[in-house]
C-alpha positions as CSV (number, residue, x, y, z in Angstrom):
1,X,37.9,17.9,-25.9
2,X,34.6,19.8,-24.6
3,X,33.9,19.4,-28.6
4,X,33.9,16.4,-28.6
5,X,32.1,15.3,-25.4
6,X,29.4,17.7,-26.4
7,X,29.1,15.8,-30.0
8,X,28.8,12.1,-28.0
9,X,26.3,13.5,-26.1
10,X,24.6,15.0,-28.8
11,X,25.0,11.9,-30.6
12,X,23.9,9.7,-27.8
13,X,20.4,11.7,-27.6
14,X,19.7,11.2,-31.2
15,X,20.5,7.4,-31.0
16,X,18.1,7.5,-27.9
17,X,15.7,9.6,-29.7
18,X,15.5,7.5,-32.7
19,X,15.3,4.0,-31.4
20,X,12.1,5.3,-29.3
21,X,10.5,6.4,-32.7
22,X,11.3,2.6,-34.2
23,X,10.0,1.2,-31.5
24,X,6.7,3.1,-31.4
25,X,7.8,5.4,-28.5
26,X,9.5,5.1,-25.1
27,X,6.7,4.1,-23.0
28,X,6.2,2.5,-19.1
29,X,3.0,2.1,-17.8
30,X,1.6,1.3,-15.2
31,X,-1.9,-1.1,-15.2
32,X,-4.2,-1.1,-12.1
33,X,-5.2,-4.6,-12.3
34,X,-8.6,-5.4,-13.5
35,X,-9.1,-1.5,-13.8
36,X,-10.9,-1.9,-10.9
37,X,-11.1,0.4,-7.5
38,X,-10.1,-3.5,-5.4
39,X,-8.5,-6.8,-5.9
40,X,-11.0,-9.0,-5.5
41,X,-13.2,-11.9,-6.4
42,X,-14.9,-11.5,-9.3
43,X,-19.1,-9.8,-9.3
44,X,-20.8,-12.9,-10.3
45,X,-22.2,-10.8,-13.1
46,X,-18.6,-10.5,-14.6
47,X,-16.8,-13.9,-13.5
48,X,-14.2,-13.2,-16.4
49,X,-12.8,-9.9,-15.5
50,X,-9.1,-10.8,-14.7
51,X,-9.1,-12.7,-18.4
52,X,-10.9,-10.3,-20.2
53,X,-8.3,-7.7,-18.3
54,X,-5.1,-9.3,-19.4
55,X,-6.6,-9.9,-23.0
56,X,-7.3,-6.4,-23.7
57,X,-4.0,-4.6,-22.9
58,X,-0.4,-5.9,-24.6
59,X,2.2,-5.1,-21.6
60,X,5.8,-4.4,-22.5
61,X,8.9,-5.1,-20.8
62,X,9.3,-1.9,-18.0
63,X,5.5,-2.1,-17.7
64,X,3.9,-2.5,-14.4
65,X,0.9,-3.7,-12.5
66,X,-0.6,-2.5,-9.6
67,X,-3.3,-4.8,-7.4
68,X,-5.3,-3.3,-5.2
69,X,-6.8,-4.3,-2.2
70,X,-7.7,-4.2,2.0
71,X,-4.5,-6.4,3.4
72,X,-6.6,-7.6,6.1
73,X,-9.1,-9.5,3.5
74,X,-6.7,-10.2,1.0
75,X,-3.6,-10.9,-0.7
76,X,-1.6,-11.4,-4.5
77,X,0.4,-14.2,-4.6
78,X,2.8,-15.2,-7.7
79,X,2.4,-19.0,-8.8
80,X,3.8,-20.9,-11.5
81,X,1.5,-22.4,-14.2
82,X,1.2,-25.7,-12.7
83,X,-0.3,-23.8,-9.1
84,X,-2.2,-21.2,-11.7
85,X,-4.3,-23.7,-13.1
86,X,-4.7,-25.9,-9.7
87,X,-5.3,-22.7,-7.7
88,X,-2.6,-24.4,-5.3
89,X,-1.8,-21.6,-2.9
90,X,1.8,-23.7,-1.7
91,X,4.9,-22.8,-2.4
92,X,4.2,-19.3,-4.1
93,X,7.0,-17.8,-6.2
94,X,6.5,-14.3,-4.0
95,X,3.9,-13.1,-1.6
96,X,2.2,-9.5,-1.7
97,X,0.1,-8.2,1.1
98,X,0.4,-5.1,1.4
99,X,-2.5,-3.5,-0.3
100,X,-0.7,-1.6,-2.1
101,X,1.6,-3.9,-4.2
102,X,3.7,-2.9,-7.4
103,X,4.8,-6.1,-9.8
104,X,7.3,-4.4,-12.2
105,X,7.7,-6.5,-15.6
106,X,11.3,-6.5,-16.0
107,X,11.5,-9.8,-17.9
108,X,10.3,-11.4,-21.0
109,X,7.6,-14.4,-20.3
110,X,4.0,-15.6,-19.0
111,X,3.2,-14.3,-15.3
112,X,0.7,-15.5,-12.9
113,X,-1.2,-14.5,-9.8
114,X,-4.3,-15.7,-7.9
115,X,-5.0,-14.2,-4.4
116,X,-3.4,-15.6,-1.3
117,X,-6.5,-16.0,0.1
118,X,-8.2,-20.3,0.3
119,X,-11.1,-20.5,-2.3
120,X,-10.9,-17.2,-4.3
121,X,-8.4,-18.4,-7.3
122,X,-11.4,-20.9,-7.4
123,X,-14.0,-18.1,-8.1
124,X,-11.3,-17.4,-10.5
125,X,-9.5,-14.7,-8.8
126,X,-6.6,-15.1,-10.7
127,X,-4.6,-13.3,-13.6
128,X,-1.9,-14.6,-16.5
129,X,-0.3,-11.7,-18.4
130,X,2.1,-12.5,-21.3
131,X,5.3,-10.4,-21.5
132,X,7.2,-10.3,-24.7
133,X,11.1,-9.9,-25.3
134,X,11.5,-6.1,-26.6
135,X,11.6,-7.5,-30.3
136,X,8.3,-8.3,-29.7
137,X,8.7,-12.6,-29.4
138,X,7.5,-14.6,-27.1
139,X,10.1,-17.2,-25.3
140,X,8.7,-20.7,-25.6
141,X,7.1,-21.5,-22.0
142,X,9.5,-22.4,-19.4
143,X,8.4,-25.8,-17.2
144,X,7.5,-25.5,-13.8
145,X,10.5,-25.4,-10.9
146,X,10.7,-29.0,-9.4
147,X,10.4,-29.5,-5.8
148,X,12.6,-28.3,-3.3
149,X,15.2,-30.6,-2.8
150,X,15.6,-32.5,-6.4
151,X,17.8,-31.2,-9.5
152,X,16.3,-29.2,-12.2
153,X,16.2,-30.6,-15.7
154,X,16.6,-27.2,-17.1
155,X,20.0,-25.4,-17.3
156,X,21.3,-22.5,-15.1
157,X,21.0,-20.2,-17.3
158,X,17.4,-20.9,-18.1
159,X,14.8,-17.9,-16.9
160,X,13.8,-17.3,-13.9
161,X,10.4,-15.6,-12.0
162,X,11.0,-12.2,-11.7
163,X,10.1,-10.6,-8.8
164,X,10.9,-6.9,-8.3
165,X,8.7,-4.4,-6.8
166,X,8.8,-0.4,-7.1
167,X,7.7,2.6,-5.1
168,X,4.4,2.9,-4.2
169,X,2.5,4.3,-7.2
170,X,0.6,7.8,-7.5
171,X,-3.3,7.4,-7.5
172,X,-5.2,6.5,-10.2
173,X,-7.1,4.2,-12.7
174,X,-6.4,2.3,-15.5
175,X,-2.8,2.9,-17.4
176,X,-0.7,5.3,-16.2
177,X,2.3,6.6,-18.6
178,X,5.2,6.8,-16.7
179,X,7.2,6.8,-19.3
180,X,9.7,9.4,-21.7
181,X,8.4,9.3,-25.2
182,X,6.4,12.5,-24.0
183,X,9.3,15.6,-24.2
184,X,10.0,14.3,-27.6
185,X,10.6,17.9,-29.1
186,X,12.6,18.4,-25.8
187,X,14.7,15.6,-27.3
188,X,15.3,17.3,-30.3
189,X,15.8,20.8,-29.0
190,X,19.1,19.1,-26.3
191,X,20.4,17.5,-29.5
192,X,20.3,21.1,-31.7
193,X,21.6,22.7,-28.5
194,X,24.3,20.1,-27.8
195,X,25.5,20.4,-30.9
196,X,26.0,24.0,-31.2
């Protein structure tokens, strides 16, 4: 019996261990929004920054982003496309204010933000990141919820915003791995020495 539990197990890492490889590694990480030190409106010498942001970086489902910024000045809210390209600050999907706040991707589809703050989406304080499914597609965009108090058009099962949040994050800039692609000889050392 121990024989065989220690062969699943070995078994189990190497189906772990192999799928990572596929897929280009097992990797999380973690964006600081804009790569900059503060959620904010954009220098007038760089109006594009939150575009040129999400353009440059393709995040992956487990991926997160962090915003920073002073809570007394500011604020991240999540919108829906329609609000995104109104900068209508009703109704947000979720509301961060913190000044510290975490947005874990744990869902395929397009996400958006603009600060909570009247007049800054304007100044185009805003960001949409594109989340793929893990085999890479993209899920044909999803209309906006309709008002509170009318039926939906779509059907239950159709997808929803998601909005969970993690710990705060460890200091830093830019991307932070968090992920486990990086003990891959580990890996393979537990599978030899599970299978002994």
């Amino acid at each position: 019996m121990a024989d065989r539990l220690r062969y699943s197990w070995g078994f189990q890492l190497l189906v772990v261990m192999v799928v990572c490889q596929a897929h280009g590694g097992c990797w999380c990480y973690q964006y600081k929004v804009g790569d900059l030190n503060s959620w904010g409106v954009p220098p007038a010498s760089n109006p594009r920054v939150y575009a040129l942001w999400s353009q440059k970086y393709h995040f992956r489902l487990g991926d997160s982003l962090l915003f920073l910024y002073p809570p007394s000045q500011d604020s991240v809210i999540q919108v829906t496309e329609r609000a995104y390209n109104s900068c209508s600050l009703m109704d947000p999907i979720k509301k961060m204010n913190d000044g510290n706040s975490v947005f874990n991707l744990t869902a395929p589809g397009v996400y958006y933000f603009t600060s909570g703050v009247p007049g800054h989406c304007q100044k185009l304080q805003k960001l949409a990141i594109a989340v793929p499914s893990a085999n890479g597609t993209f899920f044909p965009r999803a209309e906006d919820a309709p008002p509170p108090g009318t039926s939906s058009a779509l059907p239950a099962a159709s997808p929803s915003y998601p909005i969970v949040f993690g710990p705060s994050p460890p200091q830093g800039s830019g991307a932070v791995s968090i992920g486990a692609s990086t003990a891959v000889g580990s890996v393979v050392g537990l599978v030899l020495l599970c299978l002994l």
